[in-house]
KERO-404106 format. One line per 2 residues: their letters; for each residue x, y, z of C-alpha. Coordinates in nm, 2 decimals. Layout:
A> X Y Z; ...
This chain:
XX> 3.13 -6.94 -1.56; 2.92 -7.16 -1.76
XX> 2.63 -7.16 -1.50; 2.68 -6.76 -1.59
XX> 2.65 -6.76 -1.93; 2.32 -7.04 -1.94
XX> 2.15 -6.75 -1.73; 2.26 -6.48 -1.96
XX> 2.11 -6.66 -2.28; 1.80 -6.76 -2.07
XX> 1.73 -6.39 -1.96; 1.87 -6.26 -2.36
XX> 1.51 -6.47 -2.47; 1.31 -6.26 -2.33
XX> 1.13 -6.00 -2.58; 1.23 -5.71 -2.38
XX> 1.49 -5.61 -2.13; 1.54 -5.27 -1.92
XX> 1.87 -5.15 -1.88; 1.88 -5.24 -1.53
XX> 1.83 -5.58 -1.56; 2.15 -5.65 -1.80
XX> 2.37 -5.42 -1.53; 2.52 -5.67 -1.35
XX> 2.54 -5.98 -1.60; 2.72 -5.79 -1.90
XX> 3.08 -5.73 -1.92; 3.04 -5.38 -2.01
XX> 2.83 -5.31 -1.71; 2.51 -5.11 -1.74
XX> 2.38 -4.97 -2.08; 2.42 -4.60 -2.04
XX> 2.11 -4.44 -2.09; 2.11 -4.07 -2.15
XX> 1.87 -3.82 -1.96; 1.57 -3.75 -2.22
XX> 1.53 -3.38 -2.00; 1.74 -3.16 -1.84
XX> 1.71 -3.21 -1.49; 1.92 -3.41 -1.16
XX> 1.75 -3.75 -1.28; 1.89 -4.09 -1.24
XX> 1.57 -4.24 -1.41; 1.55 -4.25 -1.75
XX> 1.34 -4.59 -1.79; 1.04 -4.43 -1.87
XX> 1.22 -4.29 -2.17; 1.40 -4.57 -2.30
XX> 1.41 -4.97 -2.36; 1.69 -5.20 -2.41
XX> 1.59 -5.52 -2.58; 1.80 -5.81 -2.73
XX> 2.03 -5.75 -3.06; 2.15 -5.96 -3.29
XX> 2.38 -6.16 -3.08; 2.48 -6.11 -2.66
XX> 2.74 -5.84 -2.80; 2.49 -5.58 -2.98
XX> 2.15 -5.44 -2.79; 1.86 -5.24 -2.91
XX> 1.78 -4.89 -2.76; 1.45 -4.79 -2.84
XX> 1.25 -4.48 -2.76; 0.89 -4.59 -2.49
XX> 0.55 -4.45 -2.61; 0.58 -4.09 -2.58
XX> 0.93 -4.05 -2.58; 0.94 -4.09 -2.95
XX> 0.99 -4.33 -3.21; 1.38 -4.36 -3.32
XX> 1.61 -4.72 -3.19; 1.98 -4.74 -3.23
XX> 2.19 -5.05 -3.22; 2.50 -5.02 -2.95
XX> 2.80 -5.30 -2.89; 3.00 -5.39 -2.67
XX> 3.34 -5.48 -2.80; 3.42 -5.76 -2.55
XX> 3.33 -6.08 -2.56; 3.05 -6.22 -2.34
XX> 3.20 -6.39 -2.04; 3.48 -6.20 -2.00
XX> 3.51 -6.09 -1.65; 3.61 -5.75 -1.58
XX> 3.59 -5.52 -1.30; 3.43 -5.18 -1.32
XX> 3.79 -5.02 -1.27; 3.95 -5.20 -1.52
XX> 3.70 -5.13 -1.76; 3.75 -4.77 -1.69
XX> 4.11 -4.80 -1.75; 4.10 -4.96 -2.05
XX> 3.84 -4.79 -2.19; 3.59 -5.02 -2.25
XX> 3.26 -4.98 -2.30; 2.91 -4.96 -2.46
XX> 2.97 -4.80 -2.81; 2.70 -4.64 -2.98
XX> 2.53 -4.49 -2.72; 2.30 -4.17 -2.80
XX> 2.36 -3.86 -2.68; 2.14 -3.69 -2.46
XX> 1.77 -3.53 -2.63; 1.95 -3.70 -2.96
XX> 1.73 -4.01 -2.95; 1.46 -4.00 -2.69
XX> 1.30 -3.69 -2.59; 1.05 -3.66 -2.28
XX> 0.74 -3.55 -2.43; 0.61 -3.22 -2.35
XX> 0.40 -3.19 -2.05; 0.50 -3.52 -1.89
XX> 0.77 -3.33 -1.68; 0.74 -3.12 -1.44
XX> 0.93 -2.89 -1.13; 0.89 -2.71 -0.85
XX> 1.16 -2.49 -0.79; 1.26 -2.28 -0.50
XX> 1.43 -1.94 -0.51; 1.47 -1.91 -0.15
XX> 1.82 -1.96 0.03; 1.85 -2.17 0.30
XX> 1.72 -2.53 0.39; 1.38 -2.68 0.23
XX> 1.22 -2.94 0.44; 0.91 -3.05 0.26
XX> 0.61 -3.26 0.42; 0.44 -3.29 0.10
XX> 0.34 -3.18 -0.27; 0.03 -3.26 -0.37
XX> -0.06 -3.16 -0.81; -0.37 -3.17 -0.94
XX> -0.53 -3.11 -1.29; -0.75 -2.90 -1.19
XX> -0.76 -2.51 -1.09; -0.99 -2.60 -0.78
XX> -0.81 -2.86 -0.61; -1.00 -3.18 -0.70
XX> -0.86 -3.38 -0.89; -0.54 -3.53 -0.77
XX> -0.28 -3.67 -1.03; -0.25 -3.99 -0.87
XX> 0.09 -4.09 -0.72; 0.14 -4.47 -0.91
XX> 0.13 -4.24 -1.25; 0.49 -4.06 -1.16
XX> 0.80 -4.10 -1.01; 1.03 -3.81 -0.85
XX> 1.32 -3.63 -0.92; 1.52 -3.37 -0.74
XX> 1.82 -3.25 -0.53; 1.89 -3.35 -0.23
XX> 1.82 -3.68 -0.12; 1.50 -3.92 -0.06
XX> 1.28 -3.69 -0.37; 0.99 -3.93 -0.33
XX> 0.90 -3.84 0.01; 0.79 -3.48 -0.14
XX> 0.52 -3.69 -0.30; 0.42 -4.00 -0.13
XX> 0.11 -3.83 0.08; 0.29 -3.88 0.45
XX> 0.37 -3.68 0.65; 0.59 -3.91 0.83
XX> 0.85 -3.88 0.57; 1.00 -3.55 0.48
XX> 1.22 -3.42 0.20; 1.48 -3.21 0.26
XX> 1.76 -3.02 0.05; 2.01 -2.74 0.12
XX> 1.93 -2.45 -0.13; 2.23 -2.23 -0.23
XX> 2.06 -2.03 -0.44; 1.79 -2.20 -0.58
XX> 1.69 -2.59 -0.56; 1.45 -2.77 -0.69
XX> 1.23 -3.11 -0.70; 1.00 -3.22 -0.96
XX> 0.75 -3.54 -1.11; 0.80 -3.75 -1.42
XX> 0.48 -3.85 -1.58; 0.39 -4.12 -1.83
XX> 0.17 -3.93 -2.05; 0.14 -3.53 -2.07
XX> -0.03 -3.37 -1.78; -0.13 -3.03 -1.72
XX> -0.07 -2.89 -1.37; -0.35 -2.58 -1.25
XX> -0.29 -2.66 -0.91; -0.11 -2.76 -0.59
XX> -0.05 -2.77 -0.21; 0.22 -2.73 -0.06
XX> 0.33 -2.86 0.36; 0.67 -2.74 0.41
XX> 0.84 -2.68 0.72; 0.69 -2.45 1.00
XX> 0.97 -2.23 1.06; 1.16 -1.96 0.87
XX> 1.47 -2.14 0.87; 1.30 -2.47 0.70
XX> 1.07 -2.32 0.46; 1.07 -2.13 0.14
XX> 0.85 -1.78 0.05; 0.90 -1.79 -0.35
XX> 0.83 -2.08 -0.55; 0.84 -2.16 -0.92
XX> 0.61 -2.36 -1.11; 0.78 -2.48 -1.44
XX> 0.67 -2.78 -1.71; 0.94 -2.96 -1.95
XX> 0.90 -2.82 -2.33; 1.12 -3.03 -2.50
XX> 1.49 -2.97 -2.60; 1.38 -2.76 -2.91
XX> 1.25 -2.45 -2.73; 1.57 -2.27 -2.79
XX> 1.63 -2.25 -2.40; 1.67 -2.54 -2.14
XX> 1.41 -2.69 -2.21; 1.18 -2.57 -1.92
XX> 0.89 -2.32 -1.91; 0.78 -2.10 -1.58
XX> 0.42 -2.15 -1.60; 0.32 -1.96 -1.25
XX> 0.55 -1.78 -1.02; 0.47 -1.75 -0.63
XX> 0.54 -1.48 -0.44; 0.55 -1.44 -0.06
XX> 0.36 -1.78 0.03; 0.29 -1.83 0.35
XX> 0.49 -2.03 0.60; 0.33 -2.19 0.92
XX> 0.00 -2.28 1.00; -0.04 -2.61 0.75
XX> -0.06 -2.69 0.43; -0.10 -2.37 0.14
XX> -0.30 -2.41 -0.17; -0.14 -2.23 -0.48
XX> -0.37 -2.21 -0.77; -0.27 -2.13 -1.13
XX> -0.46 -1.86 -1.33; -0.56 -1.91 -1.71
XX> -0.31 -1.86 -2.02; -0.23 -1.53 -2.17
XX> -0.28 -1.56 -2.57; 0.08 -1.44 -2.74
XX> 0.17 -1.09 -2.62; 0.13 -0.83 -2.92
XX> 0.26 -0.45 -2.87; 0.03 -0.24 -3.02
XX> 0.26 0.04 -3.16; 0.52 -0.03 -3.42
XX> 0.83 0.16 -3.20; 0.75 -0.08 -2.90
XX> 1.03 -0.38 -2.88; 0.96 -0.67 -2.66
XX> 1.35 -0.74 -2.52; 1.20 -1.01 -2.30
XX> 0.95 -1.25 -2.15; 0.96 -1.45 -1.91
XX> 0.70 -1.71 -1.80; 0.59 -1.77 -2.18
XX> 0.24 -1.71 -2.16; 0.10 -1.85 -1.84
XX> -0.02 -1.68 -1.56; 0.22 -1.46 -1.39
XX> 0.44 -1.42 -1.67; 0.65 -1.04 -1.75
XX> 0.72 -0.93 -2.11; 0.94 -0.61 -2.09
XX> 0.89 -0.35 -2.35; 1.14 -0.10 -2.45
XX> 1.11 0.19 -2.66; 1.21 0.15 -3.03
XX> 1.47 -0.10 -2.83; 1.64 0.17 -2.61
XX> 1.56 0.44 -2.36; 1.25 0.38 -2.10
XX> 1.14 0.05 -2.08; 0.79 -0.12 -1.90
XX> 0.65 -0.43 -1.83; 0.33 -0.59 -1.89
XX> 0.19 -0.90 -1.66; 0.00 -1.21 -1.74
XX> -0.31 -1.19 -1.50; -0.55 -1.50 -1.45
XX> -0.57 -1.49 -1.88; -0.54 -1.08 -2.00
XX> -0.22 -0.90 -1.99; -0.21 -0.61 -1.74
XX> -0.21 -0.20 -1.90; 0.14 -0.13 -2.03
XX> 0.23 0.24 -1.92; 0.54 0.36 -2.11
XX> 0.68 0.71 -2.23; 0.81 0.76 -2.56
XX> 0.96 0.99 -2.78; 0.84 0.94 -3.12
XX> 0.90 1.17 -3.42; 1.00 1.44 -3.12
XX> 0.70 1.42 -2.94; 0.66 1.27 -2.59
XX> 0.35 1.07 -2.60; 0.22 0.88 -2.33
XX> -0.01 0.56 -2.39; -0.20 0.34 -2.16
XX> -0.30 0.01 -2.32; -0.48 -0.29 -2.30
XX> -0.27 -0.51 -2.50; -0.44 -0.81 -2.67
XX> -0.42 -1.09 -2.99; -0.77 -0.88 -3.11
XX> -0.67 -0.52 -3.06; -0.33 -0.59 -3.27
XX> -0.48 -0.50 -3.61; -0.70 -0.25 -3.53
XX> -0.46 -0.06 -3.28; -0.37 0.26 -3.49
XX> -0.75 0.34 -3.59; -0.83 0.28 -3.22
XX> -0.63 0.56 -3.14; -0.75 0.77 -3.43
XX> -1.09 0.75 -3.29; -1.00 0.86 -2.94
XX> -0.83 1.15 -3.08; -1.10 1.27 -3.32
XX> -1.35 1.21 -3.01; -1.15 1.42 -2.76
XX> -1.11 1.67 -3.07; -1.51 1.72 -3.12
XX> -1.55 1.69 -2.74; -1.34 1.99 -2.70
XX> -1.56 2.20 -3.01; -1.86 2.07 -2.80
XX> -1.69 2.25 -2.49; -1.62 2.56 -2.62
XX> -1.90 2.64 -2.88; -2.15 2.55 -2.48
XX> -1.92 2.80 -2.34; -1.96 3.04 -2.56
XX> -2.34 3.03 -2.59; -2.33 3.05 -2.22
XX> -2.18 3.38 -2.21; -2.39 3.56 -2.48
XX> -2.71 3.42 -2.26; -2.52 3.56 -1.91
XX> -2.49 3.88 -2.16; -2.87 3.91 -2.28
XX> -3.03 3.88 -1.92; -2.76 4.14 -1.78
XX> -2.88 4.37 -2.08; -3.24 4.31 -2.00
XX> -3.18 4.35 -1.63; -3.05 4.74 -1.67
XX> -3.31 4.83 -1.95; -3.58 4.73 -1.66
XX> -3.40 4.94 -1.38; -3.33 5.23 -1.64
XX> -3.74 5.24 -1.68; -3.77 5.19 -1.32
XX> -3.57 5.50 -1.27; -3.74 5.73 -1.57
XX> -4.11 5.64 -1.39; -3.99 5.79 -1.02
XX> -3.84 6.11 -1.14; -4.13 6.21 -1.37
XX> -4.38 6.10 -1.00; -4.09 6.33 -0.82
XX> -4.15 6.61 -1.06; -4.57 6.61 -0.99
XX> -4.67 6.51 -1.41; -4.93 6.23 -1.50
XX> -4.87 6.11 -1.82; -5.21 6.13 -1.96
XX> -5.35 5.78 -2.18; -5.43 5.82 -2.51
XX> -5.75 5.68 -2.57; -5.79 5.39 -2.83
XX> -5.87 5.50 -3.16; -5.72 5.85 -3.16
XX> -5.50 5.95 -3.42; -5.23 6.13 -3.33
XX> -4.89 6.23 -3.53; -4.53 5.97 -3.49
XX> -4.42 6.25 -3.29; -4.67 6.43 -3.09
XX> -4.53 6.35 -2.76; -4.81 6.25 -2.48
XX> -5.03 6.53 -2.35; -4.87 6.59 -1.95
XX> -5.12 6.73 -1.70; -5.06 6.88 -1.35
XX> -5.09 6.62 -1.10; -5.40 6.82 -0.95
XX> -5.60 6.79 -1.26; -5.52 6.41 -1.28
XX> -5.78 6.20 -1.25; -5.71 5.98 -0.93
XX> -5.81 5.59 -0.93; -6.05 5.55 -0.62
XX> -5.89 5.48 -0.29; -5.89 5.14 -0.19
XX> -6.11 5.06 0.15; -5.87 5.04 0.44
XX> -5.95 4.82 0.82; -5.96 4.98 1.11
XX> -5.68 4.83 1.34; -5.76 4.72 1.65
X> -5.61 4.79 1.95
């Protein structure tokens, strides 16, 4: 026992002492470090730090670099040396006291968390999961920079780059395996080797990052959802698209009831007329939301819009759609007043058309009726309404006749 307690003061001189390394030499057992995320994790190291207090009953929890900046002193109200085993200290009751609660103290920082999760039922045998930072594939978050979490059991083999070792869980409805990151990370890409068959393998995948407690949700974010990937035939690579900027609807009696996926690629807002009624959804689509088409009855008139909604076309949405209207308005004036001028030229060339055939007409009946109109000369006088001296045709003068070709036979 004193042999015990020699090593216990020898190890308490060190500056600095994980969790893990007190377990088995304190009466109360194992400091009881609370998850700094939501998720099935049984490693919360890289969030916390237990270092000596001011005797062998009282410890320091502190917060690691990036978890944030808060300590808390906790004790253990049993002498050191006391030997108890872990059942009777769960029936008396004895413990650490003054432990944090979870997210109270140490929070994972945003960005250095994050999840792969899997909406298909059935069993998810997993080769390999490979992240990278980069939307083409390049460059690979190295594996001594994380450390896996997830259902089911053996998580690091979805991550350790063999393909000798395989990670497997039984999905109910949804399961899901993830990374732990010292520092913030941003994930635009990653493969995915999963088993060959439909039995083993999943079609729908969820990409989601850790946001911190005070999101006002679990703490989670989908960043990119995956639809129908393929299964068979090797590795797939799944690429993420750029960021939406925040969704804006462009007409006062459109309500946003919800939005899933935040602002990353892939994400749905739902918009609902003046929150009731019809309702439409808009997509996030490699950086620009997708056209909302939604019918609404406002101030008794069914009205349907198609638009582009965007940050920049917020403010100016209203006289963007004054424009249009005055535009199809003079385009419509433009129309009519072409086809009215249209007509009254049809009109003028059918008038001119019969005065020409009426003349045509006059000229062969006074030719049937054997009179020449007879020239007045240049020069003559003669009174407004003298009509024109008419001859017989035998006294007209006749023009010479023209020479005509004999034909030959």
């Amino acid at each position: 026992s004193s042999l015990h307690v020699e090593c216990l003061v020898a190890m308490r001189s060190l500056p600095a002492l994980w969790a893990g390394a007190v377990a088995q030499q304190h009466p109360c057992g194992a400091v009881p470090l609370p998850a700094c995320f939501s998720g099935p994790s049984d490693d919360a190291s890289f969030c916390y730090q237990v270092s000596a207090g001011e005797d062998e009953n009282h410890q320091v929890v502190s917060c690691s670099p990036g978890s944030g900046t808060g300590d808390t002193t906790i004790t253990c109200p049993v002498e050191l040396g006391t030997e108890l085993e872990p059942w009777e200290r769960q029936q008396l009751g004895i413990g650490w006291e003054g432990v944090p609660a979870a997210g109270s103290l140490c929070v994972a920082a945003p960005g250095a968390v994050w999840r792969v999760v899997s909406t298909h039922p059935g069993t998810w045998w997993v080769n390999d999961i490979i992240l990278y930072k980069d939307s083409l594939c390049r460059e690979e978050l190295r594996p001594h920079q994380r450390s896996a979490f997830g259902e089911g059991s053996n998580p690091e083999a979805a991550f350790d780059e063999f393909t000798s070792t395989m990670y497997h869980v039984n999905c109910g409805g949804s399961c899901q395996v993830g990374m732990i990151f010292h520092e913030a990370v941003d994930v635009r890409c990653l493969t995915l080797n999963q088993g060959s068959s439909q039995g083993y393998a999943t079609k729908d995948l969820v990409l989601q990052k850790w946001t911190g407690y005070g999101t006002g949700g679990s703490g989670w974010t989908v960043v990119k959802q995956f639809k129908d990937i393929q299964i068979g035939g090797g590795p797939v690579t799944l690429k993420r698209g750029r960021d939406c900027p925040a969704f804006v609807p462009e007409h006062t009696w459109y309500t946003v009831t919800s939005q899933q996926g935040g602002q990353g690629d892939g994400a749905v807002v739902t918009v609902q007329c003046n929150g009731e009624g019809p309702s439409g959804n808009a997509t996030c689509m490699d950086g620009f939301w997708s056209t909302l088409d939604l019918l609404c009855r406002y101030e008794g008139a069914a009205t349907r819009t198609e638009i582009w909604v965007a940050p920049q076309e917020a403010d100016g949405g209203s006289s963007k759609i004054s424009g249009l209207v005055i535009a199809f308005v003079l385009l419509l004036f433009a129309c009519a007043g072409c086809h009215l001028g249209t007509n009254k030229l049809r009109k003028y060339r059918f008038d001119q058309a019969e005065e020409r055939r009426r003349l045509k007409s006059a000229d062969s009946k006074d030719c049937e009726e054997g009179e020449v109109v007879q020239p007045v000369p240049l020069g003559t006088p003669s009174a407004p309404d003298q009509p024109p001296t008419r001859l017989p045709a035998a006294q007209a003068t006749k023009p010479p006749a023209a020479p005509t070709k004999r034909r030959r036979r």
